[in-house]
VOTIZA-466608 format. One line per 2 residues: number of its first residue (from 1); for each residue x, y, z of C-alpha. Coordinates in Angstrom, 2 decimals. Each point is the difference from the previous one (the first is absolute). Layout:
% residues N
NUM	X:Y:Z  ...
This chain:
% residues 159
1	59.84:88.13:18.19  -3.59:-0.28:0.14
3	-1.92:-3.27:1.11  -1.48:-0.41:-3.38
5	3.47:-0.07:-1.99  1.29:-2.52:2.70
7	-3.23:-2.19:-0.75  0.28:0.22:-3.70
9	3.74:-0.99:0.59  -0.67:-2.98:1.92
11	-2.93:-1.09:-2.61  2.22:0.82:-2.68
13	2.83:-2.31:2.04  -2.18:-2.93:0.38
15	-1.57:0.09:-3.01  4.16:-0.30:-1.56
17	0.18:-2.56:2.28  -3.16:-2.29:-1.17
19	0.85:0.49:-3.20  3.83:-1.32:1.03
21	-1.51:-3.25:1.61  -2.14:-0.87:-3.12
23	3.26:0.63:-2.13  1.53:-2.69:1.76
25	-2.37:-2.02:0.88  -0.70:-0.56:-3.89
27	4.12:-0.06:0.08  -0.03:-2.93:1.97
29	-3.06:-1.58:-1.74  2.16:0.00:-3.30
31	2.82:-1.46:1.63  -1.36:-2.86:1.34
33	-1.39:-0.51:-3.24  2.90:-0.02:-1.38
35	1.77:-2.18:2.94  -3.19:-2.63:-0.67
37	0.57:-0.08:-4.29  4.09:-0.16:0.87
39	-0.93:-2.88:2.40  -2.62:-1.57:-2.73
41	3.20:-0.33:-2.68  2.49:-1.13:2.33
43	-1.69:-3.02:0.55  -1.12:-0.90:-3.69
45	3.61:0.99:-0.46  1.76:-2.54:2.67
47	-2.90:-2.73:-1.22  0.76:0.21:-4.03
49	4.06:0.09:0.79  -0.70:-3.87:1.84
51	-2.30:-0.55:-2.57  2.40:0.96:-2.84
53	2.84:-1.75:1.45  -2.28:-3.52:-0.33
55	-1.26:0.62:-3.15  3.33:0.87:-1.73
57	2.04:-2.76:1.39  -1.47:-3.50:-0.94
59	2.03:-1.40:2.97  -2.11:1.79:2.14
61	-3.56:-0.52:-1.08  1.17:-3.45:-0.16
63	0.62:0.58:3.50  -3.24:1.92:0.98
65	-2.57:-2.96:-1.65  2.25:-3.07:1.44
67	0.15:1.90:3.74  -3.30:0.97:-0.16
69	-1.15:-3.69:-0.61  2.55:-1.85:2.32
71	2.74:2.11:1.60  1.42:-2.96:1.71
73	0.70:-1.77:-3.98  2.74:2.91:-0.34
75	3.78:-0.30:0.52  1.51:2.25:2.48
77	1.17:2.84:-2.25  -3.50:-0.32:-1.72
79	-1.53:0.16:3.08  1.78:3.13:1.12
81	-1.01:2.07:-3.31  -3.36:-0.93:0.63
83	0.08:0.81:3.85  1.43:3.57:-1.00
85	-2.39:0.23:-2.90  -2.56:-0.02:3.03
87	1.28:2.06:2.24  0.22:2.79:-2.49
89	-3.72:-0.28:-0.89  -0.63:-0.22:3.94
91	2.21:2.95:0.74  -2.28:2.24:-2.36
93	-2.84:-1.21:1.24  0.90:0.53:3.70
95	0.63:3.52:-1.45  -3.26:0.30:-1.12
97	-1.67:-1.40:3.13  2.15:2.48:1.90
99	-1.61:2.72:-1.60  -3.68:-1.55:0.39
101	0.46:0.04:3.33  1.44:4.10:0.45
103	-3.05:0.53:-2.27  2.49:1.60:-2.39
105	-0.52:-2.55:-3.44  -2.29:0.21:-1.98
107	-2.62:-2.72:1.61  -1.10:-1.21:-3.69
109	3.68:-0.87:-0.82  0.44:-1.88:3.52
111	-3.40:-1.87:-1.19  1.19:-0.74:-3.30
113	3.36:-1.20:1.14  -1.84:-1.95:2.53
115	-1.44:-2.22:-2.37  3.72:-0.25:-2.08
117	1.17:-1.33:3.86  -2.85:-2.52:0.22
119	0.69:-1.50:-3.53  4.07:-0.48:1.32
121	-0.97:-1.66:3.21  -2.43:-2.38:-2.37
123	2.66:-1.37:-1.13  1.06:-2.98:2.51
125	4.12:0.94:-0.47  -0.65:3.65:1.22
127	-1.76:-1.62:3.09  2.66:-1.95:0.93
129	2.27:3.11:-0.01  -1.90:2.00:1.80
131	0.56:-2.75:2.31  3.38:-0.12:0.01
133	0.38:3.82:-0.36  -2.41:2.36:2.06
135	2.72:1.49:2.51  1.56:2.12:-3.13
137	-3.24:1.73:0.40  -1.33:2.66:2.69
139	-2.80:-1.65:2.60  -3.09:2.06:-1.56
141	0.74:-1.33:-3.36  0.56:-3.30:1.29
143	-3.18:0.40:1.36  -1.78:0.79:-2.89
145	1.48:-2.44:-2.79  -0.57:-2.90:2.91
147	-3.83:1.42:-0.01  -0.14:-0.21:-3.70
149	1.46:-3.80:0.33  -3.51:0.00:2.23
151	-2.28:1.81:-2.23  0.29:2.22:2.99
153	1.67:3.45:-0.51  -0.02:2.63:2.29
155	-1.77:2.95:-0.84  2.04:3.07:-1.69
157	-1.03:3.24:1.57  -2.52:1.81:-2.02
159	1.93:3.05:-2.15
Protein backbone atom coordinates (compact mmCIF):
# COMPACT_ATOMS: atom_id res chain seq x y z
CA UNK A 1 0.00 0.00 0.00
CA UNK A 2 1.23 3.21 -1.09
CA UNK A 3 1.89 6.27 1.34
CA UNK A 4 -0.77 8.27 -0.31
CA UNK A 5 -3.72 5.63 0.25
CA UNK A 6 -2.49 5.30 3.95
CA UNK A 7 -2.73 9.27 4.20
CA UNK A 8 -6.08 9.51 2.58
CA UNK A 9 -7.09 6.67 5.08
CA UNK A 10 -6.04 8.37 8.08
CA UNK A 11 -7.72 11.84 6.76
CA UNK A 12 -10.62 9.95 5.81
CA UNK A 13 -10.42 8.31 9.66
CA UNK A 14 -10.23 11.54 11.39
CA UNK A 15 -12.38 13.33 9.45
CA UNK A 16 -15.24 10.13 10.65
CA UNK A 17 -14.03 10.85 13.78
CA UNK A 18 -14.71 14.86 13.96
CA UNK A 19 -17.71 14.40 12.54
CA UNK A 20 -18.46 11.58 15.54
CA UNK A 21 -17.49 14.19 18.30
CA UNK A 22 -19.83 16.94 16.90
CA UNK A 23 -22.63 14.17 16.74
CA UNK A 24 -22.36 13.87 20.27
CA UNK A 25 -21.39 16.74 21.40
CA UNK A 26 -24.81 18.23 19.97
CA UNK A 27 -26.13 14.70 21.63
CA UNK A 28 -25.23 15.83 24.86
CA UNK A 29 -26.24 19.50 24.25
CA UNK A 30 -29.91 18.17 23.71
CA UNK A 31 -29.83 16.18 26.67
CA UNK A 32 -29.03 18.52 29.07
CA UNK A 33 -31.63 20.47 27.59
CA UNK A 34 -33.82 18.21 28.14
CA UNK A 35 -32.43 17.26 31.85
CA UNK A 36 -32.76 21.39 32.52
CA UNK A 37 -36.81 21.62 31.00
CA UNK A 38 -37.43 18.03 33.07
CA UNK A 39 -35.85 19.84 36.09
CA UNK A 40 -37.89 23.28 35.24
CA UNK A 41 -41.44 21.11 35.62
CA UNK A 42 -40.53 19.14 38.47
CA UNK A 43 -40.38 21.96 40.54
CA UNK A 44 -43.57 23.95 39.32
CA UNK A 45 -44.89 20.44 39.69
CA UNK A 46 -43.84 19.72 43.57
CA UNK A 47 -44.79 23.72 44.20
CA UNK A 48 -48.58 23.61 42.64
CA UNK A 49 -49.20 19.94 44.45
CA UNK A 50 -48.48 22.12 48.13
CA UNK A 51 -50.18 24.78 46.63
CA UNK A 52 -53.22 22.70 45.57
CA UNK A 53 -53.39 20.86 48.71
CA UNK A 54 -53.99 24.57 50.60
CA UNK A 55 -56.20 25.86 48.29
CA UNK A 56 -58.60 22.85 48.13
CA UNK A 57 -58.86 22.20 51.76
CA UNK A 58 -60.25 25.30 53.69
CA UNK A 59 -58.70 23.76 56.86
CA UNK A 60 -55.54 24.37 55.47
CA UNK A 61 -55.47 27.86 54.08
CA UNK A 62 -57.05 28.54 57.31
CA UNK A 63 -53.95 27.17 58.53
CA UNK A 64 -51.42 28.88 56.11
CA UNK A 65 -52.92 32.79 56.87
CA UNK A 66 -53.30 32.10 60.87
CA UNK A 67 -49.44 30.46 60.92
CA UNK A 68 -48.20 32.86 58.80
CA UNK A 69 -49.47 35.72 61.14
CA UNK A 70 -48.79 34.06 64.60
CA UNK A 71 -47.64 30.43 64.59
CA UNK A 72 -47.46 30.36 68.28
CA UNK A 73 -51.78 31.24 68.35
CA UNK A 74 -52.13 27.53 66.86
CA UNK A 75 -53.01 24.33 68.77
CA UNK A 76 -50.62 21.55 68.54
CA UNK A 77 -52.17 19.53 65.71
CA UNK A 78 -52.64 22.97 63.92
CA UNK A 79 -49.34 23.73 64.48
CA UNK A 80 -47.98 20.50 63.06
CA UNK A 81 -49.99 20.90 59.58
CA UNK A 82 -48.58 24.15 59.32
CA UNK A 83 -44.93 23.08 60.28
CA UNK A 84 -45.23 20.29 57.49
CA UNK A 85 -46.97 22.70 55.16
CA UNK A 86 -43.41 24.43 55.46
CA UNK A 87 -41.21 21.97 55.19
CA UNK A 88 -42.68 20.84 51.94
CA UNK A 89 -42.32 24.32 50.38
CA UNK A 90 -38.65 24.34 51.96
CA UNK A 91 -37.85 20.90 50.68
CA UNK A 92 -38.53 22.16 46.98
CA UNK A 93 -36.84 24.99 47.41
CA UNK A 94 -33.67 23.37 48.85
CA UNK A 95 -34.12 21.36 45.60
CA UNK A 96 -33.96 24.21 43.63
CA UNK A 97 -31.02 25.82 45.45
CA UNK A 98 -29.29 22.48 45.03
CA UNK A 99 -29.38 22.80 41.50
CA UNK A 100 -28.26 26.66 41.52
CA UNK A 101 -25.43 25.72 43.06
CA UNK A 102 -24.27 22.43 40.42
CA UNK A 103 -25.14 25.16 37.87
CA UNK A 104 -27.63 22.62 36.51
CA UNK A 105 -31.29 24.85 36.98
CA UNK A 106 -32.24 27.03 35.09
CA UNK A 107 -30.74 30.34 37.00
CA UNK A 108 -34.04 32.46 36.03
CA UNK A 109 -36.25 29.84 37.82
CA UNK A 110 -33.82 29.81 41.01
CA UNK A 111 -34.31 33.83 40.74
CA UNK A 112 -37.88 33.68 40.43
CA UNK A 113 -38.34 31.19 43.18
CA UNK A 114 -36.04 33.31 45.15
CA UNK A 115 -38.35 35.99 45.43
CA UNK A 116 -41.52 33.24 46.19
CA UNK A 117 -38.85 32.26 49.35
CA UNK A 118 -38.47 35.90 50.42
CA UNK A 119 -42.30 36.59 50.45
CA UNK A 120 -42.62 33.10 52.96
CA UNK A 121 -39.92 34.23 55.29
CA UNK A 122 -41.94 37.85 55.33
CA UNK A 123 -44.24 36.39 57.01
CA UNK A 124 -43.24 36.52 60.92
CA UNK A 125 -44.75 32.59 61.53
CA UNK A 126 -42.35 31.19 58.78
CA UNK A 127 -39.48 33.00 60.73
CA UNK A 128 -40.12 31.51 63.74
CA UNK A 129 -39.96 28.06 62.05
CA UNK A 130 -37.12 28.44 60.43
CA UNK A 131 -36.06 28.92 63.87
CA UNK A 132 -37.20 26.06 65.27
CA UNK A 133 -36.52 23.95 62.13
CA UNK A 134 -33.16 24.56 60.11
CA UNK A 135 -31.37 21.10 60.98
CA UNK A 136 -34.06 19.23 58.53
CA UNK A 137 -32.10 21.12 56.02
CA UNK A 138 -28.46 20.56 54.45
CA UNK A 139 -25.70 23.36 55.82
CA UNK A 140 -25.45 25.28 52.28
CA UNK A 141 -29.11 25.81 52.25
CA UNK A 142 -29.12 26.72 55.73
CA UNK A 143 -26.73 29.05 54.74
CA UNK A 144 -28.49 30.66 52.20
CA UNK A 145 -32.21 31.00 53.62
CA UNK A 146 -30.29 32.43 57.01
CA UNK A 147 -28.59 35.05 54.36
CA UNK A 148 -31.92 35.85 52.94
CA UNK A 149 -33.25 36.38 56.76
CA UNK A 150 -30.09 39.04 56.35
CA UNK A 151 -30.79 40.49 53.05
CA UNK A 152 -27.54 38.70 52.58
CA UNK A 153 -27.52 35.68 50.17
CA UNK A 154 -24.67 34.06 48.96
CA UNK A 155 -23.96 34.30 45.49
CA UNK A 156 -25.22 31.33 43.04
CA UNK A 157 -22.51 30.41 40.63
CA UNK A 158 -22.94 32.02 37.34
CA UNK A 159 -24.60 29.24 34.66
Amino acid sequence: MSFVAIASQELVAAFATIATLIYLALQIRQNSQTTQAAFFHAIYDSMNHVNIAVIQNSELTRLRLAGAENRSALNPEERHKFDFTLLSYFHVFETLHYQGRLGTGDRGLVLAKEGSLRSILAMSGAREWWSENPYAFGPEFRAYVNGLLLEEPPELPAG
